[in-house]
C-alpha positions in Angstrom: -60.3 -57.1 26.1 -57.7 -54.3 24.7 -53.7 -55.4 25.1 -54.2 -51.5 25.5 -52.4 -50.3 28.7 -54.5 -48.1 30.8 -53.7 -44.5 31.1 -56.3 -43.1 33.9 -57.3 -45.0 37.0 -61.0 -45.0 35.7 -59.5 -47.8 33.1 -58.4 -50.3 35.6 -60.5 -53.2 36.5 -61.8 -53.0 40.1 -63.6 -55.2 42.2 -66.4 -55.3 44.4 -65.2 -56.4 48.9 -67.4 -56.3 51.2 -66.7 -53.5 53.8 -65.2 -56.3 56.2 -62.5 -57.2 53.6 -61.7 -54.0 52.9 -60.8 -53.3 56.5 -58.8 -56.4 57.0 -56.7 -55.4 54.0 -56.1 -51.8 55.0 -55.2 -52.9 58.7 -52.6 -55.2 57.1 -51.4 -52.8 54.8 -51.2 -50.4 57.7 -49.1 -52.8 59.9 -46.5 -52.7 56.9 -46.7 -49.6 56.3 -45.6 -49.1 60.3 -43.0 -51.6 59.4 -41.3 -50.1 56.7 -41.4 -46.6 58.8 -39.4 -48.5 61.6 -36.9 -49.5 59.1 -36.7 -46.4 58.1 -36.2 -44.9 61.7 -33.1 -47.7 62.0 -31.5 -46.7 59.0 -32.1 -43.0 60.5 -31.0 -43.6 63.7 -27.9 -46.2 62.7 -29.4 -49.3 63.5 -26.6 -52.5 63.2 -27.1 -54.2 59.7 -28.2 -57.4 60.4 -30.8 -56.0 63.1 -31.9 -53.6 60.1 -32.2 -57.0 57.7 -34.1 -59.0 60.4 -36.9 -56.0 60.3 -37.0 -56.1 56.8 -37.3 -59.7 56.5 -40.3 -59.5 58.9 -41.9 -56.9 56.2 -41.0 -58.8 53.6 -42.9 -61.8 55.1 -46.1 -59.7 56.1 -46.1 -58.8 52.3 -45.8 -62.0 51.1 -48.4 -63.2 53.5 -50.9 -60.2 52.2 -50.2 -61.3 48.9 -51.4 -64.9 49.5 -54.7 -64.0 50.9 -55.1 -61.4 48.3 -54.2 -64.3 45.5 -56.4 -66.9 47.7 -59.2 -64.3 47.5 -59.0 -63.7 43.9 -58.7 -67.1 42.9 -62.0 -68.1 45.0 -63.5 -65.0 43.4 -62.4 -63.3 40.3 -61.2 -66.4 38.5 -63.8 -68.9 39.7 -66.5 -66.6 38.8 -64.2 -65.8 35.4 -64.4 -69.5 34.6 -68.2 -70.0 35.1 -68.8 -67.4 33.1 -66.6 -69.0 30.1 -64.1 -66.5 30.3 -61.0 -68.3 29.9 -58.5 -65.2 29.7 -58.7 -64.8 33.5 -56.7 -68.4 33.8 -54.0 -66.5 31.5 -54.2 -63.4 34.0 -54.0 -65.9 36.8 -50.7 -67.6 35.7 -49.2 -64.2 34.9 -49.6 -63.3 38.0 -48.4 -66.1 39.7 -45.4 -66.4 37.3 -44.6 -62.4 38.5 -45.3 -63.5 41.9 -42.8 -66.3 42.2 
């Protein structure tokens, strides 16, 4: 593998999800997305701080909670199938992330 950083999205890895995944992630991703848009509308609209900060720690914690099943999956997946294939580099990738994660 290059250390060369990608410049096109055609140089990214990607990965295979069944159609089933795919819509549980975008239905999650949605639900923030309608989050962030309500904090938005508050900030708009002159919400009180702290009723502001409660809405987004409630999009902060639907992130975080994507991220772990997104993690969970990868680590099942991506790294397990990394590791049987004698491809060692994916437990670097693996503790990257988590070290960027944390």
């Amino acid at each position: 593998m290059s250390d060369k950083k990608p410049n096109c999205c055609t140089e990214y890895k990607t990965k295979d999800r069944t159609p089933d995944d795919v819509k549980k992630l975008l239905n999650r991703l949605n639900r923030i997305e309608g989050q962030i848009r309500g904090i938005k509308t508050m900030v708009e609209n002159k919400a009180y701080c702290t009723d502001i900060l409660m809405q987004s720690s409630a999009a902060l914690s639907a992130l975080n909670s994507f991220n772990r099943e997104l993690l969970s999956d990868h680590i099942k997946s991506c790294v397990a199938d990394g590791i049987r294939e004698g491809r060692d580099e994916v437990i670097d990738e693996l503790t990257d992330i988590m070290r960027r994660l944390m």
